[in-house]
C-alpha positions as CSV (number, residue, x, y, z in Angstrom):
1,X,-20.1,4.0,-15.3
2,X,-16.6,3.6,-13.7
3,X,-15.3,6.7,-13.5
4,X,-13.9,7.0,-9.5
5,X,-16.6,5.9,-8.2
6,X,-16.2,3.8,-4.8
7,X,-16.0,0.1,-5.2
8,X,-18.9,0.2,-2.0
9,X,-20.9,2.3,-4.5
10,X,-20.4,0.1,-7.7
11,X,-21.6,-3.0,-5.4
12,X,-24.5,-1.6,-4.9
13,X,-25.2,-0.7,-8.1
14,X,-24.6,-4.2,-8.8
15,X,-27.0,-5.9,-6.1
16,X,-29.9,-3.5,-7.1
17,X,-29.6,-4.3,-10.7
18,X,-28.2,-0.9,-11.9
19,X,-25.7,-2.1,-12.8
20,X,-24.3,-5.7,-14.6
21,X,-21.0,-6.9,-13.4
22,X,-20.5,-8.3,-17.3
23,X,-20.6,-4.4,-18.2
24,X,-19.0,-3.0,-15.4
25,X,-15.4,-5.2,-16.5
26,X,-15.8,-4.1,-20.4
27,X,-15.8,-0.5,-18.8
28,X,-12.7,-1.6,-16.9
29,X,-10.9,-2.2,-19.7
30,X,-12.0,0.5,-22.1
31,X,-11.0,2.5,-19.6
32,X,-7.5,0.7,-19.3
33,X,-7.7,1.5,-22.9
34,X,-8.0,5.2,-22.8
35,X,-5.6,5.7,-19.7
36,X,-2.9,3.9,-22.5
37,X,-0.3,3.5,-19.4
38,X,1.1,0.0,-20.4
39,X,3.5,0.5,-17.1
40,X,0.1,-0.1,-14.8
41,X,-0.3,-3.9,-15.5
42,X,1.9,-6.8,-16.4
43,X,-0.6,-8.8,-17.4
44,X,-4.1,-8.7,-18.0
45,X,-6.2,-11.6,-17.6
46,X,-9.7,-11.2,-19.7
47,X,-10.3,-14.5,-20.4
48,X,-10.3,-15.6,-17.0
49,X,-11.9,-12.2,-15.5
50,X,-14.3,-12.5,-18.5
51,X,-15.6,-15.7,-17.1
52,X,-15.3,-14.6,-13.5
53,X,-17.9,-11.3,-14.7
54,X,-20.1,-14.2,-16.2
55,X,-20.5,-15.8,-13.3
56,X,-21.2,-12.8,-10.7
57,X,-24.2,-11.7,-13.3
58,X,-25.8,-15.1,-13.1
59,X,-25.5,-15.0,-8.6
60,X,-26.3,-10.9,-8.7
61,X,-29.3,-11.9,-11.0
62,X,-30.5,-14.5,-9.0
63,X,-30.0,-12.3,-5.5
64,X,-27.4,-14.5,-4.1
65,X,-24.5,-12.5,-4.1
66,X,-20.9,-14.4,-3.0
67,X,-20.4,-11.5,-1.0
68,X,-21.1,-7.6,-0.5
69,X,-18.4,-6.8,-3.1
70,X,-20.0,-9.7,-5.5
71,X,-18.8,-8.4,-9.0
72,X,-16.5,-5.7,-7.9
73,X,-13.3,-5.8,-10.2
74,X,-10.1,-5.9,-8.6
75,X,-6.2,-6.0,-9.4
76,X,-3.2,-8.2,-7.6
77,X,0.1,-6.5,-7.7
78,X,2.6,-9.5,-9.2
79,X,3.6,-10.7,-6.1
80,X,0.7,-12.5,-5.6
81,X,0.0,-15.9,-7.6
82,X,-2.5,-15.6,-9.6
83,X,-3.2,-19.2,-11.4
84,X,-1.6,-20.0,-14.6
85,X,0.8,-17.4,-14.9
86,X,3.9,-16.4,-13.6
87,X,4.5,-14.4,-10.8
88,X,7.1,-12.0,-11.8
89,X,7.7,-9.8,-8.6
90,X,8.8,-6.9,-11.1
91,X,11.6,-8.8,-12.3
92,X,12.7,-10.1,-15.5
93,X,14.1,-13.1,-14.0
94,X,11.7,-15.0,-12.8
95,X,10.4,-15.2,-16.1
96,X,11.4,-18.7,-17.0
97,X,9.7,-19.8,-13.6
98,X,6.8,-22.1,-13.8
99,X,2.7,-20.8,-14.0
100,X,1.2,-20.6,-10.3
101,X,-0.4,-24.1,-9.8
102,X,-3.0,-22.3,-7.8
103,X,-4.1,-18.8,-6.4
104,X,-2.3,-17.4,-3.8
105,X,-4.7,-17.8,-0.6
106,X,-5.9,-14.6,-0.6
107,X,-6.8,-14.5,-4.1
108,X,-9.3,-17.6,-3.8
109,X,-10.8,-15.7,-0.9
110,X,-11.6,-12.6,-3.1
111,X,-12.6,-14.9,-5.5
112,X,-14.8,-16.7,-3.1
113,X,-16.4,-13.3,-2.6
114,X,-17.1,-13.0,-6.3
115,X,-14.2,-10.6,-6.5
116,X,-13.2,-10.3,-10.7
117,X,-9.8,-10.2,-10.8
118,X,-8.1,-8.2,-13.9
119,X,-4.5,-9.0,-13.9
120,X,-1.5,-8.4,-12.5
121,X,-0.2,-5.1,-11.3
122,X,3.6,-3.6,-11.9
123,X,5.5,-3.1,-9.0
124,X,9.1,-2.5,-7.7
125,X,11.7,-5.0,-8.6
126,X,11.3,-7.7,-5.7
127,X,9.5,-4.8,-4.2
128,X,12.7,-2.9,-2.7
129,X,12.1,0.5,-3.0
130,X,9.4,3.1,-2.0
131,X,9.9,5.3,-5.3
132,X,8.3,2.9,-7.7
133,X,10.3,3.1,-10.4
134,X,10.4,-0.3,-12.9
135,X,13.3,-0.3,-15.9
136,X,12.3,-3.6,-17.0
137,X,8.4,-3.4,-17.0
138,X,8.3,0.4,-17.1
139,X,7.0,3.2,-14.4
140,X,3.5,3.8,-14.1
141,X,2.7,7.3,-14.3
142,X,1.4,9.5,-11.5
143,X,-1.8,10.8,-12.6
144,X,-0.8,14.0,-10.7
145,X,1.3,16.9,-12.1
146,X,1.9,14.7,-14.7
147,X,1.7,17.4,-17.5
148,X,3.4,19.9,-14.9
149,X,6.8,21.9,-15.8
150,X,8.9,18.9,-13.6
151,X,7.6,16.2,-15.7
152,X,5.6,13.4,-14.9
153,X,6.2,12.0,-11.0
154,X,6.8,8.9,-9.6
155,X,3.9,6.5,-8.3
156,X,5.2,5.5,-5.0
157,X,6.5,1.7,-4.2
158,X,7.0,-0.6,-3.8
159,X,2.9,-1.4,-5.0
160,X,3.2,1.0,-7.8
161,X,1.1,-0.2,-10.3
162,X,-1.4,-0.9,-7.8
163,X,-1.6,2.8,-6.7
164,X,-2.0,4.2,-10.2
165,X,-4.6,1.6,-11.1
166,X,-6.9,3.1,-8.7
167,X,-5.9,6.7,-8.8
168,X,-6.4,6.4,-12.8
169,X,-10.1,5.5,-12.4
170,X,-9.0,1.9,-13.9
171,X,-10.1,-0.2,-10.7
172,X,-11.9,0.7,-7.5
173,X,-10.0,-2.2,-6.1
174,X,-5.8,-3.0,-5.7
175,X,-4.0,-4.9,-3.0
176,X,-0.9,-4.4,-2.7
177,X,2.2,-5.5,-0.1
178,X,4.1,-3.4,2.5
179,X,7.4,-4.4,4.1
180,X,8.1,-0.7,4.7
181,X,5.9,1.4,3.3
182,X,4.8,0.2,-0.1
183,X,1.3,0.3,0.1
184,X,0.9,3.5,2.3
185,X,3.5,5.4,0.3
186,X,1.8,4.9,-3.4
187,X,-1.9,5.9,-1.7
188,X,-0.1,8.8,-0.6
189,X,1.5,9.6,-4.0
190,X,-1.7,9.1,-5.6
191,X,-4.2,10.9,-3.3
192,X,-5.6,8.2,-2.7
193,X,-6.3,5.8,0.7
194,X,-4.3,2.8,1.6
195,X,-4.1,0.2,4.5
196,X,-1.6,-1.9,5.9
197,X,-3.0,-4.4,7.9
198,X,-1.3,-6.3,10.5
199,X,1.3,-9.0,9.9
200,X,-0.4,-11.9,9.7
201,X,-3.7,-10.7,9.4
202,X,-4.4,-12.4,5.7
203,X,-2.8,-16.1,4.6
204,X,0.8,-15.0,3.3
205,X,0.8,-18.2,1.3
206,X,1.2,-17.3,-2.2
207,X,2.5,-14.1,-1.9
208,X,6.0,-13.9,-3.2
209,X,8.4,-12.2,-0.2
210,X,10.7,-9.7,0.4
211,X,11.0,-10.2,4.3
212,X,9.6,-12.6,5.9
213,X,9.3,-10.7,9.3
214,X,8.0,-7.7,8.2
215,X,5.8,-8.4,5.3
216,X,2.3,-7.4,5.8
217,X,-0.7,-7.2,2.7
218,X,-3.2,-4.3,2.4
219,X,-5.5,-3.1,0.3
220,X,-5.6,0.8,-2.4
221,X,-8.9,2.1,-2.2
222,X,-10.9,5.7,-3.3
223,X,-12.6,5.3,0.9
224,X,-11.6,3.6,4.3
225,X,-15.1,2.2,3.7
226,X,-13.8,0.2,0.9
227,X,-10.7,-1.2,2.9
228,X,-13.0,-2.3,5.4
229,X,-15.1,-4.0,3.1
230,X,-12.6,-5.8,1.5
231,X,-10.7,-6.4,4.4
232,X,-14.3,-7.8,5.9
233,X,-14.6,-10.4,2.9
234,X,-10.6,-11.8,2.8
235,X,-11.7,-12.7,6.2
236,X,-14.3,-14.5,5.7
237,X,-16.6,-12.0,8.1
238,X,-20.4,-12.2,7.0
239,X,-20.3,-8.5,7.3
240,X,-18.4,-5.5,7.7
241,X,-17.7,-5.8,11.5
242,X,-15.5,-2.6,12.2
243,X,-18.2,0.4,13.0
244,X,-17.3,3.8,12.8
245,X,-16.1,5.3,16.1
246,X,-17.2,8.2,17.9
247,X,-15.3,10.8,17.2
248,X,-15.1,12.3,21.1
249,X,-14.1,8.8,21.9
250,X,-10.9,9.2,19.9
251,X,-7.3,9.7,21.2
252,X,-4.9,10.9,19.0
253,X,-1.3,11.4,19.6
254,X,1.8,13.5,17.5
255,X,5.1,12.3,18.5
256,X,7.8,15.1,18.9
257,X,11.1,13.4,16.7
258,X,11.7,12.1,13.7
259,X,8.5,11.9,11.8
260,X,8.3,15.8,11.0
261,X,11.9,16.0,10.1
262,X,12.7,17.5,6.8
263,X,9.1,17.2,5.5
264,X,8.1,20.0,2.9
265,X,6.4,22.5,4.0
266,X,2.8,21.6,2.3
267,X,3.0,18.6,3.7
268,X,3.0,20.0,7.4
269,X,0.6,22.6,7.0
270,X,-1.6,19.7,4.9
271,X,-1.5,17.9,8.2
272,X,-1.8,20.3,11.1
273,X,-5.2,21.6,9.3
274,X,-6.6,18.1,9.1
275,X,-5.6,17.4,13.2
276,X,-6.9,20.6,13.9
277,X,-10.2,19.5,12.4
278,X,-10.3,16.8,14.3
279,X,-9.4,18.6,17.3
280,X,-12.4,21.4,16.5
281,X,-14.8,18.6,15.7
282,X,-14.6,16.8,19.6
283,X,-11.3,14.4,19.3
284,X,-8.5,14.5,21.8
285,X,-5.4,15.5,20.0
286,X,-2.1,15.6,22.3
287,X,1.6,15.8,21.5
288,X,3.8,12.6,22.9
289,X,7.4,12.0,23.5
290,X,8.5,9.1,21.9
291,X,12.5,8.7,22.0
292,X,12.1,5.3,20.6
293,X,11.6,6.3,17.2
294,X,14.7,8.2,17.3
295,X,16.6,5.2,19.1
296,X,15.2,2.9,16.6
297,X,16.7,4.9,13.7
298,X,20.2,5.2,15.8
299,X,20.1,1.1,16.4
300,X,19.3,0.4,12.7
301,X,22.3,2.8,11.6
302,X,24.4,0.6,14.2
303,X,22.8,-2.7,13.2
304,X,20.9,-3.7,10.4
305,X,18.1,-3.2,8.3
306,X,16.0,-6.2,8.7
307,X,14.4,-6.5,5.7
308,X,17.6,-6.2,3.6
309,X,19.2,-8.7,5.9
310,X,16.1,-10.8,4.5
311,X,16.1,-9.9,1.2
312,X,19.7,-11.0,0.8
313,X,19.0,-14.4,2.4
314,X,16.5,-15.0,0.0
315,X,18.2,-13.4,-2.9
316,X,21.7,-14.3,-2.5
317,X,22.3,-16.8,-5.6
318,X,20.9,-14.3,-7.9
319,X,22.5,-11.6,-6.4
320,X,26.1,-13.6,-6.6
321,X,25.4,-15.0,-10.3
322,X,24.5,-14.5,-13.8
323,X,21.3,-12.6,-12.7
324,X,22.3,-9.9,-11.1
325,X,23.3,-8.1,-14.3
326,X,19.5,-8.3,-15.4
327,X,18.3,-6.9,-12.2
328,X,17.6,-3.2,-11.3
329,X,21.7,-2.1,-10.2
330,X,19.6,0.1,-7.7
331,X,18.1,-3.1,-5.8
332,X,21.2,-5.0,-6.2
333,X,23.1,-2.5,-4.5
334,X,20.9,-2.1,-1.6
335,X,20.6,-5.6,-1.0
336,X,24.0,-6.2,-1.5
337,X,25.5,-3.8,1.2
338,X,23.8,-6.4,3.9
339,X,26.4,-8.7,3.1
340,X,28.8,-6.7,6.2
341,X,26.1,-7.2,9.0
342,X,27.7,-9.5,11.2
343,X,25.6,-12.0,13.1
344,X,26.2,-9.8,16.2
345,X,24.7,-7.6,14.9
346,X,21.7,-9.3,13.8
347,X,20.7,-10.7,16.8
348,X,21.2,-7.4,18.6
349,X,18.6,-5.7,16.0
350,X,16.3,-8.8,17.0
351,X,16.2,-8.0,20.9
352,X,16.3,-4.7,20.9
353,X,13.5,-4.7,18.3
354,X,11.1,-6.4,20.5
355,X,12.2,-4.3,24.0
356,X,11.4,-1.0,21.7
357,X,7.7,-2.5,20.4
358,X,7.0,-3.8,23.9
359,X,8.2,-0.1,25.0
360,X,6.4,2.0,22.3
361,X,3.3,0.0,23.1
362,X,2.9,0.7,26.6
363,X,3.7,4.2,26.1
364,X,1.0,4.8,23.4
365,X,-1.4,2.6,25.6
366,X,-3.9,2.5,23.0
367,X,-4.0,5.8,21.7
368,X,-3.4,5.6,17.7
369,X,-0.3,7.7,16.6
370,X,-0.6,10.1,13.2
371,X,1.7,11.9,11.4
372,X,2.8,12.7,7.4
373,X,2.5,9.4,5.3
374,X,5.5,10.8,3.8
375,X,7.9,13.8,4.5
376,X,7.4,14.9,1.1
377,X,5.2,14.6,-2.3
378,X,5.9,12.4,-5.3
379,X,8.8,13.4,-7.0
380,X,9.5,14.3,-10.8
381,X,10.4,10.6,-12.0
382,X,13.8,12.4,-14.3
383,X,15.9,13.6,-11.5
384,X,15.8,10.1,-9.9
385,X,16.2,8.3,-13.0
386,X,19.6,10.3,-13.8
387,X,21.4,9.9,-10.4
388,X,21.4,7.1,-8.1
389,X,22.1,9.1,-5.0
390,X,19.5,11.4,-6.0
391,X,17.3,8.3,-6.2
392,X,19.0,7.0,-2.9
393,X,18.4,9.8,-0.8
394,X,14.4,10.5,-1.6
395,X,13.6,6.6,-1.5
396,X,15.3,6.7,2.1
397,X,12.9,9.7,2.8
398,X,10.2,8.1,1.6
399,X,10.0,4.8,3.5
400,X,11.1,6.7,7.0
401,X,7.9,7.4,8.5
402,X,5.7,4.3,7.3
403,X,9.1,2.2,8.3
404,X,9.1,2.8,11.4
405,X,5.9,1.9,11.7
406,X,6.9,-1.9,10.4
407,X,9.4,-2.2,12.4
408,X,7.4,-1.6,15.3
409,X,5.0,-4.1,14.1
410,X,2.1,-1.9,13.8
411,X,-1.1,-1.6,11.4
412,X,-1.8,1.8,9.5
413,X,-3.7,3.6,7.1
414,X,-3.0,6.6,4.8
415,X,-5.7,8.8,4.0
416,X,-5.8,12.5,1.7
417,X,-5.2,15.3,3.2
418,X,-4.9,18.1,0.8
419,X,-2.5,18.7,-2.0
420,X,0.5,21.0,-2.5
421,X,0.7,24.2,-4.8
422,X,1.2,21.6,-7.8
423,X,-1.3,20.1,-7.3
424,X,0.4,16.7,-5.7
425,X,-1.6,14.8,-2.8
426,X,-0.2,14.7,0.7
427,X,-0.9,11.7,3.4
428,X,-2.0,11.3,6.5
429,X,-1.4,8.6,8.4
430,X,-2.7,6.5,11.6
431,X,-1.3,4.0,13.4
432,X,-2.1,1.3,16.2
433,X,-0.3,-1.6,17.3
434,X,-0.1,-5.0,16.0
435,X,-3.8,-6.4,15.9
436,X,-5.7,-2.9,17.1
437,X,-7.0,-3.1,12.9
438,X,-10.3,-2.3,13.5
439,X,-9.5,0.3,15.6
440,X,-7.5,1.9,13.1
441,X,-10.2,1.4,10.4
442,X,-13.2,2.5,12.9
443,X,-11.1,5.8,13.4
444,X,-10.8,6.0,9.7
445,X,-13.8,5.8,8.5
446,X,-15.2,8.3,11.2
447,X,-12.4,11.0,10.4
448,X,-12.2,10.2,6.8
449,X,-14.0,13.5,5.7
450,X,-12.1,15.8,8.3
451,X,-8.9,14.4,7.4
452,X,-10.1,15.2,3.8
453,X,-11.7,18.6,4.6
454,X,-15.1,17.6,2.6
455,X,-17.3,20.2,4.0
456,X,-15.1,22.2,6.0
């Protein structure tokens, strides 16, 4: 019934009768059952998605569904307050705070849509790292290479849970957060599709931060069709408004620095076949020159990292009291070593951060950008877990590509592109400046298959 089916395909199912929301959730959690990962979720919410199930059958029965997705199950990674419960943000110590009052505003807006929401997802402590790697709620497994000789791999951060969720089969539906990557790096762990959408796009309210300048929400999906759906309901859009685009009409650029730097060699090859599918099947593909991405890695080394200048603002009596000691030391540490940005600093990151997106934007002039999702696979979760600069040094190469494209403000999406001789997916990624979403998701959902190779 579930199996990894898109959640585009289970709605229909569900507005033709096929199929009965009330059945659809038990199969969601026998197959939560059978999957036995308690890392995935940090809470599960039957009763209340129970109800929720109830409710869709009685709209889908009388043909008045909420919303195309009417009855479509869907998971919240625990950043986002979710009525009734704490919001834990990975951590241990928020524990003792109070039960959300209300649904973060997104939330009641999937809920509006007759969205069931299951629970709570596992994430990253206070979502500050692209591995995805949890000592207090534990790691969700990646379902690939898992049973391989390196042991099981890491699910990509910081929306970890949210990843495996939909890789496993368990929901067609997870939204997730990304301040530097964490929603685009766990699709591409998982093989499976993920957008970021712009800053600002969906209400933030609700949504427990990490950086308030470069936090942005996105959904994990099995199709770009099911981002755009979802993405279409948030907003309150009667229908899905973003059309595919003509693939001839597309213009697609490779910058020359940075982004191919000490990527694996899978993951090049992986992405050089899917642009030269697109390139075969009518789209214009051309290499760019982009110093700024090298200038904005040189200004950040001289500067600051924004979001850890951030995260240490809004951190800084836990990270200075009793608390720290019950935190992950590898998030502590990172935060921590913003303490020697000087103001000077700051404000010169600031500036020069909007001269370079200004800059980027006029030299892309709407072309959309692609490159790896990430320089390399998921890694085996042991060597990380036994040396922190191990750990340091593959979370940095990680987040570098789908940083860059935060800093600069930009919307993205990360879509299959093969897999590697174990097996482990690769990504491959488009980006647009701030606001060009539907572009993005037009060129998405009209490339999906090449990028893919389904039927090449």
């Amino acid at each position: 019934m579930l199996g990894h089916k898109t959640a585009s395909a289970l709605a229909a199912e569900l507005r033709s009768g096929r199929l009965d929301p009330v059945d659809l959730l038990a199969a969601v959690f026998a197959r939560i059952d059978a999957v036995a990962d308690p890392a995935i979720f940090t809470e599960i919410l039957r009763p209340r998605a129970e109800a929720c199930a109830q409710a869709a059958r009685v709209r889908l029965r009388a043909g008045a569904p909420a919303s195309p997705l009417d009855g479509v199950p869907i998971g919240w990674k625990d950043l986002f307050d979710l009525k009734g419960r704490t919001t834990t943000a990975g951590s241990v110590v928020l524990q003792s705070t109070a039960p959300a009052a209300e649904d973060a505003a997104i939330v009641q807006a999937a809920q509006r849509g007759g969205l069931i929401s299951v629970g709570a997802l596992n994430m990253t402590e206070f979502a500050y790292s692209g591995i995805g790697m949890n000592p207090h709620y534990g790691t969700p497994i990646n379902p690939h290479g898992a049973g391989g000789p390196h042991g099981p791999r890491v699910p990509g951060g910081s929306s970890s849970g949210s990843g495996v969720a939909v890789a496993r089969g368990i929901l067609p539906l997870a939204f997730g957060t990304d301040t530097g990557g964490s929603v685009r790096i766990p699709a591409a762990f998982n093989g499976i599709v993920g957008y970021k959408a712009s800053t600002r796009r969906y209400a933030m309210a609700g949504v427990f931060p990490l950086s308030r300048t470069l936090d942005s929400l996105g959904p994990l999906a099995q199709s770009v069709e099911d981002c755009m759906l979802i993405d279409a309901v948030i907003r309150g859009e009667a229908a899905q408004t973003a059309r595919p685009a003509h693939i001839e009409d597309l213009d697609f650029v490779i910058p020359d620095a940075v982004m191919f730097e000490s990527a694996q060699p899978a993951v090049v090859a992986n992405f050089n076949a899917a642009a030269a599918r697109l390139q075969a099947a009518g789209a214009r593909v051309r290499p760019i020159k982009l110093p700024q991405l090298r200038e904005i890695q040189d200004l950040i080394a001289e500067t600051a990292v924004l979001g850890a200048v951030e995260a240490l603002e809004l951190h800084w009596d836990r990270l200075h009291g009793a608390q720290a000691t019950q935190m992950d030391a590898r998030v502590v540490s990172r935060m921590l070593a913003a303490q020697s940005i000087s103001a000077v600093k700051l404000v010169t990151l600031l500036r020069e951060r909007v001269r370079l997106i200004a800059d980027v934007t006029q030299r892309l002039g709407g072309a959309l950008l692609i490159c790896p999702t990430t320089p390399e696979v998921a890694m085996p979760i042991a060597p990380l877990a036994a040396d922190p600069a191990v750990f340091f040094h593959h979370n940095a190469l990680a987040l570098r590509n789908t940083s860059l494209g935060n800093f600069l403000d930009w919307c993205g999406l990360s879509i299959p592109c093969g897999t590697d001789g174990d097996g482990m997916p690769t990504g491959f990624m488009i980006c647009a400046a701030h606001g060009a979403d539907k572009h993005v998701l037009a060129a998405g959902l009209c490339t999906e298959p090449l990028i893919r190779g389904i039927g090449t």
